[in-house]
C-alpha positions in Angstrom: 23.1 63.9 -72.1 21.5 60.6 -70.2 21.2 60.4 -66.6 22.9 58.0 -65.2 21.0 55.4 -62.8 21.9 55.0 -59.4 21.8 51.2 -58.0 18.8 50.2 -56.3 19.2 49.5 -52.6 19.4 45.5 -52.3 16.2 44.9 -50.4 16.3 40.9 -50.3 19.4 40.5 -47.8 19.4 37.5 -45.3 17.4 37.7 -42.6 20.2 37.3 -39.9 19.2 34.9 -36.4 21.0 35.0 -33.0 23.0 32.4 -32.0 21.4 31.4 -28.5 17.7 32.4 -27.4 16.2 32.9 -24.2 13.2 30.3 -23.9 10.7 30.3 -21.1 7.4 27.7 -20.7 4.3 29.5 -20.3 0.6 28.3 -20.4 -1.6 30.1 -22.4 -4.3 31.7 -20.2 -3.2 29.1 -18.1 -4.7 26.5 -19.4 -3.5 23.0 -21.8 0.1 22.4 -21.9 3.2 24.7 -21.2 4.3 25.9 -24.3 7.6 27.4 -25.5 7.8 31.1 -25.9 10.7 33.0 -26.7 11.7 36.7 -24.1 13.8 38.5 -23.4 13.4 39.1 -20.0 15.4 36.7 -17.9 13.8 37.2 -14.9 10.7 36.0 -15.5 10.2 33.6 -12.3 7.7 30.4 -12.3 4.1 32.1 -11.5 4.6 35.1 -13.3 2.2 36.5 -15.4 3.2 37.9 -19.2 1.2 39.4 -22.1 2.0 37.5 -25.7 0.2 38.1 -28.8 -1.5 35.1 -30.2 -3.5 35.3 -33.1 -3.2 38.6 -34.4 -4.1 39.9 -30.7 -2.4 40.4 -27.5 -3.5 37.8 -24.4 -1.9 36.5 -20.8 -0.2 33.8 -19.7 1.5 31.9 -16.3 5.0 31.2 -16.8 6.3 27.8 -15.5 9.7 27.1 -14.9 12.7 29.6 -15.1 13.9 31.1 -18.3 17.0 28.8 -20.2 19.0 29.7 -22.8 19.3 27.6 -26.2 21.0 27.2 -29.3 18.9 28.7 -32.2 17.3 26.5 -34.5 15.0 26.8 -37.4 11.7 26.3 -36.1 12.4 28.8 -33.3 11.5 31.5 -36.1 7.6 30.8 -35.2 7.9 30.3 -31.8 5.8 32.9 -29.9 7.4 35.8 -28.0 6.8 37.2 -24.5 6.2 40.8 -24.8 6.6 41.7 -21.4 5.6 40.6 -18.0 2.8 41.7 -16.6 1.9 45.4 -14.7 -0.1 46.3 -12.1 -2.9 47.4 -14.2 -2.6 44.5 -16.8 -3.3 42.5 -13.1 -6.6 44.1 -12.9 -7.6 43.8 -16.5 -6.5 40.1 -16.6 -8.3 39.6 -13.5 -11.7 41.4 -15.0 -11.3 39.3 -18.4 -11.0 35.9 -15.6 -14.4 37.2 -14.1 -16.1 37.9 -17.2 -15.1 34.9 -19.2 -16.5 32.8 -15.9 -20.1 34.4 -16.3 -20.2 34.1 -20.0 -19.7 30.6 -20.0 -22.3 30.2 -17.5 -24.4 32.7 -19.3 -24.0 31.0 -22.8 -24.6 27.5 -21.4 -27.9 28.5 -19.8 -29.3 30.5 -23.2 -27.7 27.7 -25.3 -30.1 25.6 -23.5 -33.0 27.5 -23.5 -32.8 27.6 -27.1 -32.4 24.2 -27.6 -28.7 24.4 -28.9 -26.4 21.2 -28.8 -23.0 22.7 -28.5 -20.3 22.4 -25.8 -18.9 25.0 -24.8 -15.0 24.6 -24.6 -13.6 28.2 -23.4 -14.3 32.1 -23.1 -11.8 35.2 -23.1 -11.8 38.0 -23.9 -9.5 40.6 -26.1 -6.8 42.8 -24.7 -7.1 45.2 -27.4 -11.0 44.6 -28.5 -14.2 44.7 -27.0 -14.9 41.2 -28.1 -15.5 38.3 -26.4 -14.7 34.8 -28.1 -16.5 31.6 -27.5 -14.9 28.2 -28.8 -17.3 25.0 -28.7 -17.2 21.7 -30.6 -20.5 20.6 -32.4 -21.8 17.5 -33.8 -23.9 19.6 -36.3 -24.4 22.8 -38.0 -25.6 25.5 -35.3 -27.9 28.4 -36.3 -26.6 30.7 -32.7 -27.8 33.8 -34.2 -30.3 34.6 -31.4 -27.4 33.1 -29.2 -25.1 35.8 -30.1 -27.5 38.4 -29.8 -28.2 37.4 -26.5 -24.9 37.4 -25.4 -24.2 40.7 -27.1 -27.2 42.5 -25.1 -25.8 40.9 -21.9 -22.1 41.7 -22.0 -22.6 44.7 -24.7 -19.7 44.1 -26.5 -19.0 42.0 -30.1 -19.2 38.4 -29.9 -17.1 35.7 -32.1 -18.2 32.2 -32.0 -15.1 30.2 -32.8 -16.2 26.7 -33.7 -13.6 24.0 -33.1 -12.9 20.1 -33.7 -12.6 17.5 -30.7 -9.0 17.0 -31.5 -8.8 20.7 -31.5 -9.8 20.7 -27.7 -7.9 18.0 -26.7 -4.9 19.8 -27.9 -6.3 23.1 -25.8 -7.2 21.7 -22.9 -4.6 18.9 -23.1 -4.5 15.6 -20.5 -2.8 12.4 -20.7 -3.8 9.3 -22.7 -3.8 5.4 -21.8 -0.1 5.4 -22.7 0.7 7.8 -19.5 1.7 10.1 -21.9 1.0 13.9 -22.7 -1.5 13.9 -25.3 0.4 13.8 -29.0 -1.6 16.8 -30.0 -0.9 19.3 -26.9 2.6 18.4 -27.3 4.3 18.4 -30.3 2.0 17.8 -33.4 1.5 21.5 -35.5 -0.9 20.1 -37.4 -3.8 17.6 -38.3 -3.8 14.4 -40.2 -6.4 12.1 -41.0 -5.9 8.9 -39.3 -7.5 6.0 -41.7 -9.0 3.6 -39.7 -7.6 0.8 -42.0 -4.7 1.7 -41.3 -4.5 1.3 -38.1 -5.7 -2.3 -38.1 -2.2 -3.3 -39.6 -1.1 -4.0 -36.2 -2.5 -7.2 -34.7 -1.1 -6.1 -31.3 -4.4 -4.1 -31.6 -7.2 -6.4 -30.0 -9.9 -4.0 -28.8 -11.1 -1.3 -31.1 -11.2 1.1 -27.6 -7.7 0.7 -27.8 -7.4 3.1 -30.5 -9.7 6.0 -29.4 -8.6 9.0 -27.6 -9.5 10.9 -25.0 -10.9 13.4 -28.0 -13.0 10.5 -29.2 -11.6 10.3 -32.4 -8.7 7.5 -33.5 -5.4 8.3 -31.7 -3.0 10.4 -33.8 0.0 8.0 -33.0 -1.8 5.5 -35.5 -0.3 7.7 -37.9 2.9 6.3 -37.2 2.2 3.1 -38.5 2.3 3.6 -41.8 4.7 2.3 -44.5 6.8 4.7 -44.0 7.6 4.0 -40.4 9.4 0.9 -40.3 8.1 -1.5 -37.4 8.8 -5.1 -38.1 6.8 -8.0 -36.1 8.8 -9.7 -34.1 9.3 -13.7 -35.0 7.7 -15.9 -32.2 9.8 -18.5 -30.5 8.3 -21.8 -28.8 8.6 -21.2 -24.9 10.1 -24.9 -25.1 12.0 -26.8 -28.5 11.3 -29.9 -28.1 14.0 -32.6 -29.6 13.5 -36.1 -30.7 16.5 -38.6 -29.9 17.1 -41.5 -31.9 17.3 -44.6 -29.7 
């Protein structure tokens, strides 16, 4: 006699998405642009202050604006989420991780010097669920910090992570405003990195000064990218100010 087998359980269903989401602008330990997170709490208030993970750990930001409710789309699937607003004691903690990160950048900038290190230091924080504390700087070069981090491990006896970023990277962090009056390209809407070629972007004859093409990160300005062959941006045909007839007499 043969058993008969039972149906597997159908494990690869649709994943199913709401129709409308609550969306809320929050800066990121208040700091670069307001980005878009997703909550469920609508009534979060400009000024509040919310925990969100970010990077496989949990940190704070300052929400700006009121929560607003919008039609689901796609890309709202890796949006960040707001995990909850933020409690008395998550106050204090917050306000002890703003205290600390101020004394190791000062702390790191001094030793940095001392040991003849060029690196600049972009930001500090700390970890909500980790004794760790994580420094991000650009760098020029390759930097041997190994006494660096044991220095600042002895100081603030905890782990340290140096976290070494590009200058776009900190444009995008810090964000700003270019020569176009705009937000920078890379705080607001660009997920990811392209190299610009510098060829390129001397298609364009409107292009007189080289200058004119660097950003504030000092690199070539990520809207070059938008010049290519693909993006369609015909010269325009010059007319004479003044056509100028001959008459027969």
């Amino acid at each position: 006699m043969t058993e008969q087998a039972s149906p597997l359980p159908q494990s690869n269903q649709e994943e199913s998405f709401p129709e409308f989401v609550t969306i809320v602008g929050v800066k990121i330990r208040d700091q670069g642009e307001v980005k878009q997170a997703r909550t469920e709490n609508s009534s979060l208030r400009a000024g509040d202050t919310v925990l969100l993970e970010l990077d496989n750990d949990v940190t704070y930001g300052k929400v700006y604006g009121s929560p607003h409710v919008l039609p689901f789309t796609p890309p709202m699937r890796v949006m960040k989420s707001v995990l909850r607003k933020a409690a008395e004691e998550d106050e204090v903690t917050i306000a002890y991780q703003q205290k600390v990160a101020l004394s190791g950048m000062e702390f790191c900038r001094e030793r940095a010097e001392a040991l003849g290190l060029h690196l600049k230091l972009v930001e500090v924080y700390g970890s909500f669920q980790r004794r760790v504390l994580t420094f991000c700087y650009t760098a020029e070069s390759r930097v041997d910090f190994r006494q660096l981090v044991k220095d600042l491990a002895r100081h603030f006896s905890c782990r340290i992570e140096m976290r070494q970023i590009s200058s776009r990277e900190e444009a995008r962090q810090l964000s700003g405003v270019d020569t176009c009056g705009l937000v920078l390209c890379c705080a607001n809407f660009l997920s990811d990195f392209k190299p610009i070629n510098l060829k390129l972007s001397r298609k364009e004859s409107v292009w007189g000064n080289d200058s004119h093409r660097i950003g504030v990160c000092g690199r070539l300005k990520c809207c070059l990218m938008f010049e290519g062959d693909d993006w369609p941006n015909p010269q325009p045909t010059r007319q004479p100010l003044i056509q100028l007839s001959r008459s027969s007499h």
